[in-house]
N, C-alpha and C positions, 0 to 999 in steps of 0.2 A: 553358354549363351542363353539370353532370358527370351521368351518368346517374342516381346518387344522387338529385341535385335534379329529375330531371321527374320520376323515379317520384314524390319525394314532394307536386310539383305535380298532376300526377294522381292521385293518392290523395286528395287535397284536395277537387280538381271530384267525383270519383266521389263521395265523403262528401256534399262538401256540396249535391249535387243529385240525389243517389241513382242515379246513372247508372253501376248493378252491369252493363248490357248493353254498355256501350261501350266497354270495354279495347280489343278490338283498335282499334277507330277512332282513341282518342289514345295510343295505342301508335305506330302507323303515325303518325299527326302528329307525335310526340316524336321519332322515328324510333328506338324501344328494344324492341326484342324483347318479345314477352305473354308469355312465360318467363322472360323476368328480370324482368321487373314480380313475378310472381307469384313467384319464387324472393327479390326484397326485401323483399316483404309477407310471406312466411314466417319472412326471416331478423327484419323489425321484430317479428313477434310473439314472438319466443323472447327479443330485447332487450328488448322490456317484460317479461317473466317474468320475463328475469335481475335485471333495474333492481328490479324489487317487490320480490323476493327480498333486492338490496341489502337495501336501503331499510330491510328489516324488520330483515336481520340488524344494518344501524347503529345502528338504534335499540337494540337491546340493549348494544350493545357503547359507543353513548355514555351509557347509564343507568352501566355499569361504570365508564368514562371518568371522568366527574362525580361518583359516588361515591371514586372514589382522588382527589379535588380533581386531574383532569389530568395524572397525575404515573404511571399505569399507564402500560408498554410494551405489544405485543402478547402477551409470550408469560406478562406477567402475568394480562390480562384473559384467553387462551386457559387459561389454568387455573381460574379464578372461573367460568368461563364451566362447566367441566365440573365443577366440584366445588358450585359453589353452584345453577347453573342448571343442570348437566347437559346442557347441550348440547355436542356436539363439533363444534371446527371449526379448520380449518386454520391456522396462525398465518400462515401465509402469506398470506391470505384475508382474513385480521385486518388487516395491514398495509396489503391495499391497499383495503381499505374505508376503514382512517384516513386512507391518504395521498389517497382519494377525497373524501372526506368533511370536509378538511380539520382532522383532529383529531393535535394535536401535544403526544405529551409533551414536558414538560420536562427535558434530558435533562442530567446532570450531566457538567462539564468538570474537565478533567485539572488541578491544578492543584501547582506545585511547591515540593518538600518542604524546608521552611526547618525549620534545626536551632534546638531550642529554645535552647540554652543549650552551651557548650564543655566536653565533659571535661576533667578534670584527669587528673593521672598515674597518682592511683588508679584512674581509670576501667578496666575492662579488659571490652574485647569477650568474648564466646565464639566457638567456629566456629557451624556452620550444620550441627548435627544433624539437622534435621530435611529438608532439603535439597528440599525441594515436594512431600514426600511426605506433604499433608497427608486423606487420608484412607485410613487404617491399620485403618480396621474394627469398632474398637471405641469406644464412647462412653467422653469424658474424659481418653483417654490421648494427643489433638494439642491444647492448647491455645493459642490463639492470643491477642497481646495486644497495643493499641496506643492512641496518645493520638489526639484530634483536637480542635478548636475549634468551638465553636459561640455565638452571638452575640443578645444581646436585649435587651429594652427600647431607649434609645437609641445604641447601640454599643456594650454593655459586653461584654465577653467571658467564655464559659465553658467550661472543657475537661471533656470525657468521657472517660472512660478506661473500657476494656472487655477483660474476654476471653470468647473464642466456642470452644466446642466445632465444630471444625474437622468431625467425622463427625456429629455433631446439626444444626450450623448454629446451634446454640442460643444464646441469648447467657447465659452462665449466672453471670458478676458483669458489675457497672457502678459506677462510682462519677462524681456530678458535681462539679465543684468549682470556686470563684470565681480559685483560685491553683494555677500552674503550679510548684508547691512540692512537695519529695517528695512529701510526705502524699498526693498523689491517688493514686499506683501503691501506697503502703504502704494505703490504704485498699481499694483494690481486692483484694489480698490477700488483706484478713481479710476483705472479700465473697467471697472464693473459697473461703476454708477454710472460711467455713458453710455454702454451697453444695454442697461436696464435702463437708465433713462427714469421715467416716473411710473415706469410700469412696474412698481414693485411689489410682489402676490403678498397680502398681509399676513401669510404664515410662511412666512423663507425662513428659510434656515441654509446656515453656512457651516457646512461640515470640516472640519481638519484632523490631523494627530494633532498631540500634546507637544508640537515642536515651540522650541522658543518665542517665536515670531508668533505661532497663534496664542500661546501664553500670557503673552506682553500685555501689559494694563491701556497701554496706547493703541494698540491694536484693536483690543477690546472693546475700547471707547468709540473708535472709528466703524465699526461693526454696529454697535447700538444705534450710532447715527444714521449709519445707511436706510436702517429700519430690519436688520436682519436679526434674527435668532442664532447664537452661537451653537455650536456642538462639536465633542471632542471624541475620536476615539478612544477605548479603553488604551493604558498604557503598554506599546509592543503591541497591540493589535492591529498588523494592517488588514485583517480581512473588514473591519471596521469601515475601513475607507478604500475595498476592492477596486469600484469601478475609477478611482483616481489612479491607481495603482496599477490598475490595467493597462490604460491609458501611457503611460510613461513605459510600459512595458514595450508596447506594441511602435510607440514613437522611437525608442531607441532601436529596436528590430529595424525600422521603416527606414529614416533618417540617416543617411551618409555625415553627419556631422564632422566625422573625424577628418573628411578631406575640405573642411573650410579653415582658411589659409590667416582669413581677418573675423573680428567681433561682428562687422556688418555685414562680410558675409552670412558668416553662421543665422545673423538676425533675418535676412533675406528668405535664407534657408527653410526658415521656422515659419517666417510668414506663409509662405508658398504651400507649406505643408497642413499647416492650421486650416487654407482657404480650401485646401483636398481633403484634407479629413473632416469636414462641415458640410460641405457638398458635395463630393464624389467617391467617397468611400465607403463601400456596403456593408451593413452588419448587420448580424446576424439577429442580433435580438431586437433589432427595430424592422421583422419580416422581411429580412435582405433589401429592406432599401436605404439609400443614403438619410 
């Protein structure tokens, strides 16, 4: 028996027979020093303090938890945590109350980037103006742009097409669409120019991959007109175009997509989500504010 276990067997008899005079007695019986008796029962009361302390702080932290439908990280809830409840607390702290507590996001996996469709001759890359230098300081003038897939009702498939203001985070067009057909990037366009409106920063640039769509001579053309700078990632490089890529990470994490039933669902869906992540959604690298 380790010393741990008699103190907590003598802590038991003294309890349960109120025999607060006899330490030394089953002290000497245990054969464990009355100063480490007393130095255990000191250290047990500061564990229960700490364990309460837990306890409370989990419960806050799985109210956050179950409101983001399980799909919060720590340094999400460590933000909600100070902006909506005010409390500050350590994300580190955060982490290992969940990984106490047995609370798991769900965390999204890497998965590999399959090319839509083959350029033809006229396709033609740009270089990589914009080279990861995507926060330049000024709002509008890093735009970032990229496709992804998203899936509903009984497997049907729907792609998204977005660009994000790389220094807002903002997502500031989107277009959905049933067909992997020009028209989703030519539509997203003319969501960008009423967006932008005539406020367009004379050094924009509009970042993509090397996908088909940003490839296209027509595409390209519609770009120049906007009054934008093209820019492509290196080929196979997503860290090139991270923060787009983040983005579609974190959406698919967030996003119950797979239980809409119809296309206008799903678009509802997105809406609702786009107007949350633009205004109500904390990050981290814009000093935990929205």
């Amino acid at each position: 028996m380790t010393a741990s276990e008699k103190f907590t067997l003598i802590e038991q008899i003294i309890r349960q027979y109120n025999l607060t005079n006899m330490v030394r007695y089953f002290c000497e019986i245990a054969e464990v020093s009355r100063s480490g008796y007393y130095a255990w029962i000191h250290a047990e009361r500061i564990r229960f303090t700490h364990e309460k302390k837990d306890w409370q702080d989990y419960e806050l932290i799985k109210e956050i938890f179950e409101e983001k439908k399980k799909k919060a990280g720590a340094l999400t809830i460590k933000m909600i945590l100070e902006n909506k409840y005010f409390v500050t607390m350590n994300h580190k702290k955060i982490r290992r109350l969940m990984h106490k507590f047995n609370l798991k996001a769900t965390i999204r996996q890497a998965k590999p980037y399959k090319k839509i469709a083959k350029a033809t001759h006229e396709h033609k890359a740009v270089p990589n103006h914009l080279n990861r230098n995507f926060n330049q300081g000024e709002p509008r003038k890093v735009l970032l742009t990229d496709i992804t897939y998203v899936y509903y009702g009984t497997g049907q498939p729907a792609y998204l097409s977005c660009v994000k203001d790389a220094v807002t985070r903002e997502i500031i067009a989107f277009n959905l669409s049933r067909s992997l057909k020009m028209g989703i990037v030519y539509q997203t366009l003319e969501k960008l120019s009423d967006s932008l409106k005539d406020l367009i920063h004379p050094e924009a640039i509009i970042h993509s991959d090397q996908g088909v769509h940003y490839t296209h001579p027509e595409f390209q053309r519609r770009v120049k007109e906007l009054g934008l700078k093209q820019s492509m990632s290196r080929k196979g490089n997503c860290w090139d175009n991270a923060p787009m890529e983040s983005f579609f990470g974190h959406f698919k994490d967030e996003v119950d997509y797979l239980e809409c039933q119809t296309f206008d669902e799903l678009h509802r869906l997105i809406e609702e989500y786009m107007e949350e992540y633009n205004t109500n959604r904390y990050q981290w690298s814009l000093n935990r504010m929205t």
